[in-house]
C-alpha positions in Angstrom: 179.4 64.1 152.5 176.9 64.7 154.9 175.3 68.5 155.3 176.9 68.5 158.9 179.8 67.4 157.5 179.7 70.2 155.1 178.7 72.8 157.7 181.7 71.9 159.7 184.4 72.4 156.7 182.6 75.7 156.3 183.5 76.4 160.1 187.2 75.4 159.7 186.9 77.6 156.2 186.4 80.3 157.5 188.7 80.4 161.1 191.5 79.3 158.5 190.4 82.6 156.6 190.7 84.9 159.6 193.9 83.4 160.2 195.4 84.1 156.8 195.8 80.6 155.1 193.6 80.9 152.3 195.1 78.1 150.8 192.9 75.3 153.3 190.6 78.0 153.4 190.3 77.4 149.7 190.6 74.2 150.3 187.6 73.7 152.4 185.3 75.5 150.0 186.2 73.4 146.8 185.5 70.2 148.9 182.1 71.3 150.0 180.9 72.6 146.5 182.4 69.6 144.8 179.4 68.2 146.7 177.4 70.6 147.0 177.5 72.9 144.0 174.9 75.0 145.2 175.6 76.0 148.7 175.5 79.8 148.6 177.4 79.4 152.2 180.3 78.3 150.3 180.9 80.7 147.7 180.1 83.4 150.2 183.0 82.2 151.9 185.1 82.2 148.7 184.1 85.5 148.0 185.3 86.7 151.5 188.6 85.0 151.0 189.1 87.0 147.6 188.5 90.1 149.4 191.2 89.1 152.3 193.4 88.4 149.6 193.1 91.0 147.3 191.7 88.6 144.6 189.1 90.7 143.6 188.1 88.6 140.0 187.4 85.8 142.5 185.4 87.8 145.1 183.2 89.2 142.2 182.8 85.9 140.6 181.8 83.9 144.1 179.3 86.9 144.9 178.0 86.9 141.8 177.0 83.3 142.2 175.6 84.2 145.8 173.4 86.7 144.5 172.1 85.0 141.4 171.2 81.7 144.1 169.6 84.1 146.5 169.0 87.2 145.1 168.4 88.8 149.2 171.2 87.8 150.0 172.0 91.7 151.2 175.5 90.6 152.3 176.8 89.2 148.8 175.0 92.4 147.0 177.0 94.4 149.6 180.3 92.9 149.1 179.6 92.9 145.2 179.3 96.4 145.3 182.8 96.6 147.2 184.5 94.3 144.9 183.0 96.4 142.2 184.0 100.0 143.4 187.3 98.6 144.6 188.4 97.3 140.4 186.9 100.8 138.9 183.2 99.1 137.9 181.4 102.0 138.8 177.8 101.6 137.1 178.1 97.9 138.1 178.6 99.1 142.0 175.9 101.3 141.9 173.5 98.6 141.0 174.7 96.0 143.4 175.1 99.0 146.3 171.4 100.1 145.5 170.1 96.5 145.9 171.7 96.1 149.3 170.4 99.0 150.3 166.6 97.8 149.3 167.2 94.6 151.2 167.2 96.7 154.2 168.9 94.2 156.2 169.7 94.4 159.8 172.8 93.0 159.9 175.5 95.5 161.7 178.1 93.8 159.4 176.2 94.2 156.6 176.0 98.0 157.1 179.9 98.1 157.6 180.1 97.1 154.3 177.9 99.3 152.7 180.0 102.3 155.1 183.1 101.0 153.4 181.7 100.7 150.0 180.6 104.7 150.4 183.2 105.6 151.8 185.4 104.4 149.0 183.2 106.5 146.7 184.0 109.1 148.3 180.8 110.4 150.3 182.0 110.1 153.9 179.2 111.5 155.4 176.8 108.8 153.9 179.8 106.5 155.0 179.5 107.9 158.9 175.2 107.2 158.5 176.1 103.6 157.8 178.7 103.4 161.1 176.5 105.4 163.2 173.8 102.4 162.6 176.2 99.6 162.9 177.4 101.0 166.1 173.3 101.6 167.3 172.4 98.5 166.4 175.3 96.1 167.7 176.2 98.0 170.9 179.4 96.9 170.5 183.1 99.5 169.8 183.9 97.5 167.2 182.3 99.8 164.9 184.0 102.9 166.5 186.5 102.3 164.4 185.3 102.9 161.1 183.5 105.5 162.7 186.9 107.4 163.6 188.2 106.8 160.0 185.2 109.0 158.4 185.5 111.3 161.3 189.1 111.7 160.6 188.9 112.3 156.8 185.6 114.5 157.2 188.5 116.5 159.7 186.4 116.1 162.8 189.4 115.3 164.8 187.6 115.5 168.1 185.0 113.4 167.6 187.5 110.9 166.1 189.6 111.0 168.9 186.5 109.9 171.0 185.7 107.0 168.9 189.0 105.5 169.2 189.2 105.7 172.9 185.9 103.7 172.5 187.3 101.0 170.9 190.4 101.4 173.0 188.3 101.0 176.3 186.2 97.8 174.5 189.6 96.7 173.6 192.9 98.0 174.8 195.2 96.1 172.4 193.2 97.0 169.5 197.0 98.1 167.3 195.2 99.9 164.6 193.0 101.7 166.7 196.3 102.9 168.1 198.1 103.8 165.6 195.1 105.9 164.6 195.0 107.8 167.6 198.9 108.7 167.2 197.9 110.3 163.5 195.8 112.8 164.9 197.8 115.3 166.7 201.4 115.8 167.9 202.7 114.0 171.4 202.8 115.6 174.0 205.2 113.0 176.1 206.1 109.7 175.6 203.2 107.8 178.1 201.4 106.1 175.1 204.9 105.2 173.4 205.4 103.6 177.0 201.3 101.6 176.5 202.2 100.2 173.1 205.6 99.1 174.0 204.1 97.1 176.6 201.4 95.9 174.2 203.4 94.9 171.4 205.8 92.7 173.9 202.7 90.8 174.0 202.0 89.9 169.9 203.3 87.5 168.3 206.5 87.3 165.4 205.6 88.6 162.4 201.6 89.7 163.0 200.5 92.7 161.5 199.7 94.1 164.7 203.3 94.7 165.0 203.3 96.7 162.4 201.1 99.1 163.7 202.4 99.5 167.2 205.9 100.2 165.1 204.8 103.0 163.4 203.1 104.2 165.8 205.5 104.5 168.2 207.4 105.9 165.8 205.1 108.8 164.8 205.1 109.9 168.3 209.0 109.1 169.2 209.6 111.6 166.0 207.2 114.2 167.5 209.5 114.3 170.7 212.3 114.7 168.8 213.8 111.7 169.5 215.3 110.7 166.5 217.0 107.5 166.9 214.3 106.2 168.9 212.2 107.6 166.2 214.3 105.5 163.7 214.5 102.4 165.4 210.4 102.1 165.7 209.8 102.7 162.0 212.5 100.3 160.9 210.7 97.6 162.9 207.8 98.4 161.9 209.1 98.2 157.7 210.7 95.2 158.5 207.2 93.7 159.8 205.1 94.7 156.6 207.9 94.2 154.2 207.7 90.2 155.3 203.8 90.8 154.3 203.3 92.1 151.4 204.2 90.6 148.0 207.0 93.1 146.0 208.8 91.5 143.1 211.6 94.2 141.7 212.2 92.4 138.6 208.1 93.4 137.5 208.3 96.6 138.9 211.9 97.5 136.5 210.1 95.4 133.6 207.0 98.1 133.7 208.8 101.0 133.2 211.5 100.2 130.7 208.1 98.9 128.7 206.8 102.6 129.2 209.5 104.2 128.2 210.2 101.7 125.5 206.4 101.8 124.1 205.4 105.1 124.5 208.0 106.9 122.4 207.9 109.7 119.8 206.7 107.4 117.2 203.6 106.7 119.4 203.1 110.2 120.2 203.2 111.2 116.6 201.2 108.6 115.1 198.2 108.4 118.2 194.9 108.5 117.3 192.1 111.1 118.4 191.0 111.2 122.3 188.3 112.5 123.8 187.7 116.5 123.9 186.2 117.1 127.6 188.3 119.1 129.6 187.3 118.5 132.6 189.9 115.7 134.2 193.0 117.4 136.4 195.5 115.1 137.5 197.6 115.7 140.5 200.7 113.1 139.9 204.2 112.5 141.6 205.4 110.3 144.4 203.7 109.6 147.8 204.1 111.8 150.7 204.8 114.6 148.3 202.5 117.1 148.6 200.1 116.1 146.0 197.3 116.3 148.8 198.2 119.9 149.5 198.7 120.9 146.0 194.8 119.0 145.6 193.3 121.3 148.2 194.4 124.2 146.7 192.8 123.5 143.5 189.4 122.0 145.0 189.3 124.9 147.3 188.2 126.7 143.7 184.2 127.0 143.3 184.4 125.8 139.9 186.4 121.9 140.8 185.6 119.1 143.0 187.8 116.9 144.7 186.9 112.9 143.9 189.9 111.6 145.9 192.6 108.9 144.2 190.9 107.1 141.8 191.9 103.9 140.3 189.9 104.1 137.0 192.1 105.4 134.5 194.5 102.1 134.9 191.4 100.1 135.4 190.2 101.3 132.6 193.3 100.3 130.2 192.7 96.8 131.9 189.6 96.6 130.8 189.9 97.5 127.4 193.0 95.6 126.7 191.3 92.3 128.3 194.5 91.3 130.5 193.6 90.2 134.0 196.3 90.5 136.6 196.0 90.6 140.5 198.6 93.5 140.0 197.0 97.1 139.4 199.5 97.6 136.4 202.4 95.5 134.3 204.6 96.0 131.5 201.9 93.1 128.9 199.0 95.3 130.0 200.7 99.0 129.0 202.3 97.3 126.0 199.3 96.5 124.7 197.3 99.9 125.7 199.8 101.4 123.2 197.1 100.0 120.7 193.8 101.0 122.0 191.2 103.6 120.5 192.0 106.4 122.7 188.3 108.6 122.3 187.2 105.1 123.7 189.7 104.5 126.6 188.7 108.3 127.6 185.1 107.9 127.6 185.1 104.8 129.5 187.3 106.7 132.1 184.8 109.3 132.2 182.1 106.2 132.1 183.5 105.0 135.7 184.5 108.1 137.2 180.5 109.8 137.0 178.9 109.0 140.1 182.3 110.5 141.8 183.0 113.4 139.5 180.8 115.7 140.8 178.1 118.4 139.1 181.3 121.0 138.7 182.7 121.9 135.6 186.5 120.3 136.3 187.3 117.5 138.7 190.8 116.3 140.2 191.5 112.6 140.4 195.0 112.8 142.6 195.9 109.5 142.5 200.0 109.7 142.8 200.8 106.7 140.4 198.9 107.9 137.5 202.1 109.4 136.6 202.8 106.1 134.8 200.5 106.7 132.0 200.7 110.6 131.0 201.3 109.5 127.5 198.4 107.7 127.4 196.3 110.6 129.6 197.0 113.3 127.4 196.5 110.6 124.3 192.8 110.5 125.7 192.1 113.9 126.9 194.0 116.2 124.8 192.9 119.1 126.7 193.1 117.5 130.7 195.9 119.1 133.1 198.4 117.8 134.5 200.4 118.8 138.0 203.3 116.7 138.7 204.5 117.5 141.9 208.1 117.2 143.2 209.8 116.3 146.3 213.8 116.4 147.1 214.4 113.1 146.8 215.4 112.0 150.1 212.7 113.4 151.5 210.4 111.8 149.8 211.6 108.8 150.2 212.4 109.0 154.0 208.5 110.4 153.8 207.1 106.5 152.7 209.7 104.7 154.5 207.6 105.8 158.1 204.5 105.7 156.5 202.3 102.5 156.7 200.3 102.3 153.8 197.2 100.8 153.0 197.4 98.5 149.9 200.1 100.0 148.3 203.8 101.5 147.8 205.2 97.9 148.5 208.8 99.2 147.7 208.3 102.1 150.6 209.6 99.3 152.9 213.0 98.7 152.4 215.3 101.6 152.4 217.5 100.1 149.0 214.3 99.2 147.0 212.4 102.7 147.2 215.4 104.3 146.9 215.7 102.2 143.6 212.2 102.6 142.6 212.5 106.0 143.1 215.3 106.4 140.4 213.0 104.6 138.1 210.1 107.0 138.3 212.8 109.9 138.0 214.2 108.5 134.8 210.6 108.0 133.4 209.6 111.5 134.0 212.7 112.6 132.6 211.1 110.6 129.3 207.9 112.0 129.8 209.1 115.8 129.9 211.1 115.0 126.5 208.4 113.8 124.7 205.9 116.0 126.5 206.9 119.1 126.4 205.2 121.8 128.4 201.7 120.4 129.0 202.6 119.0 132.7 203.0 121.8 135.1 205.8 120.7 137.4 205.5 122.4 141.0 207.8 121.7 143.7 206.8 120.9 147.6 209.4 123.0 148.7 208.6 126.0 146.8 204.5 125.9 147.8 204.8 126.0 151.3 207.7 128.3 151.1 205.0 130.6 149.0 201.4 129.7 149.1 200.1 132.6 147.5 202.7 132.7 144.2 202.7 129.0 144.0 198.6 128.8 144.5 198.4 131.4 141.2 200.9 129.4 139.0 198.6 126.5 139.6 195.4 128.9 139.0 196.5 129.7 135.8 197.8 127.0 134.6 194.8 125.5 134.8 192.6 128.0 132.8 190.6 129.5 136.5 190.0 132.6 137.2 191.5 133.1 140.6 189.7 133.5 144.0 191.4 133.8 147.1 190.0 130.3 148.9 192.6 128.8 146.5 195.0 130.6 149.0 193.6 129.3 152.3 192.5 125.7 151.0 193.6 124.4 154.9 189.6 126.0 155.8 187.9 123.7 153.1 185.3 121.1 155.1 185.6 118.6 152.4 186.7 115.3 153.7 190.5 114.2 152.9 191.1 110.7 152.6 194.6 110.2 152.4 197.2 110.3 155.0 197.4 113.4 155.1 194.1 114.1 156.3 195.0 116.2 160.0 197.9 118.0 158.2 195.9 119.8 155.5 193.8 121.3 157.6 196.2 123.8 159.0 198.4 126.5 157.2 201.3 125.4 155.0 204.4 125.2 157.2 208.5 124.1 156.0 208.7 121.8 159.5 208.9 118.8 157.1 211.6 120.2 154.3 214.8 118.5 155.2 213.7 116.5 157.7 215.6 113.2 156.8 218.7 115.1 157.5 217.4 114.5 161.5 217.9 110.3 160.5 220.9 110.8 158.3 222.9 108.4 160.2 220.1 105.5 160.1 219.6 106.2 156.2 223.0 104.8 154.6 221.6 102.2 152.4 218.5 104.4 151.0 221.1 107.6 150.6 223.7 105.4 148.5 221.2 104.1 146.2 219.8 107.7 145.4 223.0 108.5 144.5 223.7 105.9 142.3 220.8 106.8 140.4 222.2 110.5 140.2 220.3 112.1 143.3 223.0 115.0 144.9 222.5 115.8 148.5 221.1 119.5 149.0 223.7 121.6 150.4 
């Protein structure tokens, strides 16, 4: 093979990449380094793929190789550092961010890495710098939208607003960019419904782009109160990313009836020591609960920052019990936590958690799913805090079925398998409170924004704080939000969303019928 030849595989490597089939993507790669095992080009290009397809052990293994061929290569450090931050290997990403940095390198792509990189650690502002020089040096709107996503958790709606009609006037069927703009305020009429709908006649079967035209549209049909219409656009759109994503049912039943089989009240009794800090407080529950809003109220306390939904206490038992997976958790890898030292599995939490904990005495991590492991939490920090917050069912669920996530919630797409999952988490925290007992406060969405300033104390003190009355107005805190629920928090609590599947009852058989079989009673 010829180094043209070579060069040109690369080339069809990497359009089969951007298309999505990593497979001859893959392909590509293996027959260039079969020849030439030294071409940093090529394992930069596997490294990419494991990034596009969420094979992160691969990504981190081909950049590795990058960097120790070329050690300026500031793209592989920067993707390093991503792949790092992105599977909980905090000291690890500092180093490989620090050295892309150094490099200095003028590449605009190379500084959207490093703003996604910072802005998965949490400093948004740092995140904007990174945009802001992308956006300088290139010229081009494409960086407007990364720009708008810091703006938007850093709640500087306005100037996010801007930056996605940017990208909107560089490219008018930019979908995400779209869908953005519909999450920042309320509609006023249906005129950019009427845009998207003619967009989206024009993408193809199947493309994610439908997806977020869907939702979209939906977002703003729901703000006009048309409910059916409202419906409709969210069920396409869940149709659309339920064809995408990988969700097998069978694993997701097999890791809880392993967590309530393994973590018992044998395993309570007979755990070993944790680790004494106090400092971790975990906001837990379901999605599109209210956990962001029970957050704020905490961080709005002097004495507790906020470092966002962290992914390093599950990270952490993957680690330590040596199990790879592409899958954040499974039933082999909590099976086998049930044997780890637990001082250990809480100082290496603490470990990768530093450079996002803050200097303040406590720190939240509100990451939703860490209700899995509160055995295993409390095992390790005897004397962390726990808020489990609660969400009528229905609500809840109706609450992921229009949301388009991320990476994540898989089962919020069809209406039978959340419902379904959602009986599973019930059941386990039904375990959990049993064995338990008192040490997770339990707070319900309904009951906080019916009565911030009751609800806000009960939290206060459960948590061992004195009180002060920002805990009460946490909607005027600056600090950047980075879930969805980033433009919501930044007004007073309101009880506008408490019931509001009953407005899609007729659209919601399937998910309604299988909360009921899993013992769910409707609200009178």
């Amino acid at each position: 093979m010829t180094k043209a030849d070579a060069a040109g595989l690369l080339q069809r490597g990497f359009g089969a990449m951007m298309r999505g089939d990593f497979r001859e993507a893959g392909g590509c790669c293996t027959l260039v380094l079969r020849h030439y095992p030294r071409a940093k080009e090529a394992h930069f290009l596997v490294g990419l793929i494991g990034v596009e397809s969420g094979d992160w052990s691969t990504a981190q293994h081909a950049f590795k190789n990058v960097v120790s061929l070329d050690e300026n290569h500031a793209a592989a450090w920067a993707q390093l550092a991503r792949a790092f931050v992105t599977t909980g290997q905090m000291a690890n990403a500092d180093k490989a961010l620090e050295k892309a940095v150094a490099l200095n390198s003028g590449d605009p792509l190379v500084h959207e890495v490093l703003a996604t990189v910072y802005s998965l650690l949490g400093h948004q502002e740092e995140a904007l710098k990174w945009y802001d020089r992308a956006r300088q040096i290139s010229g081009s709107a494409y960086f407007d939208l990364g720009r708008a996503k810091c703006l938007t958790f850093l709640g500087r709606m306005d100037e996010a607003r801007t930056a996605l009609e940017a990208v909107l006037a560089d490219k008018p069927d930019a979908a995400q960019a779209h869908w953005m703009l519909s999450r920042l305020g309320s509609a006023k009429d249906d005129s950019h419904v009427k845009e998207m709908a003619k967009l989206l006649s024009a993408v193809p079967p199947g493309h994610q782009d439908q997806a977020f035209y869907h939702y979209a549209m939906g977002k703003e049909l729901e703000d006009l109160k048309r409910w059916d219409k409202a419906f409709e656009a969210y069920a396409a759109g869940a149709k659309v990313r339920r064809a995408l994503v990988r969700y097998d049912e069978a694993e997701d039943q097999a890791l809880f009836e392993t967590l309530e089989r393994v973590y018992d009240a044998d395993w309570w009794q007979k755990r070993g020591a944790g680790c004494e800090d106090p400092s971790p407080i975990f906001v837990v529950g379901q999605p599109r609960t209210g956990t962001t809003l029970v957050e704020r109220i905490v961080t709005a306390h002097s004495d507790v920052h906020s470092a966002g939904e962290l992914q390093q206490f599950g990270q952490s038992l993957k680690r330590m019990t040596g199990i790879t997976s592409p899958r954040a958790m499974t039933a082999e890898i909590v099976e086998k936590a049930a044997e780890l030292d637990l001082e250990k599995l809480g100082q290496l939490y603490l470990a990768t958690t530093r450079t996002v904990r803050g200097d303040l005495p406590r720190f939240v991590d509100k990451l939703p799913v860490n209700y899995l492991y509160l055995p295993l939490i409390f095992a390790a920090f005897p004397n962390a805090r726990v808020i489990h917050v609660t969400r009528d069912a229905a609500d809840s669920c109706f609450a992921s079925f229009k949301q388009l996530f991320a990476d994540a919630y898989f089962h919020s797409y069809d209406q039978e398998e959340m419902a379904r999952h959602y009986g599973r988490y019930s059941r386990l925290m039904a375990h959990w409170r049993d064995l338990l007992g008192d040490r997770v406060l339990e707070v319900a969405y309904e009951d906080v924004v019916a009565d911030i300033p009751a609800n806000a104390r009960k939290i206060i003190e459960y948590l061992g704080l004195e009180w002060q009355d920002a805990c009460e107005n946490f909607h005027m805190q600056e600090t950047a939000v980075t879930t969805a629920s980033a433009a919501q928090v930044r007004e007073k609590a309101h009880t506008r969303s408490v019931g509001r599947w009953r407005e899609f009852e007729p659209y919601l058989g399937p998910m309604l019928s299988a909360l009921k079989n899993a013992g769910w009673q409707s609200p009178s």
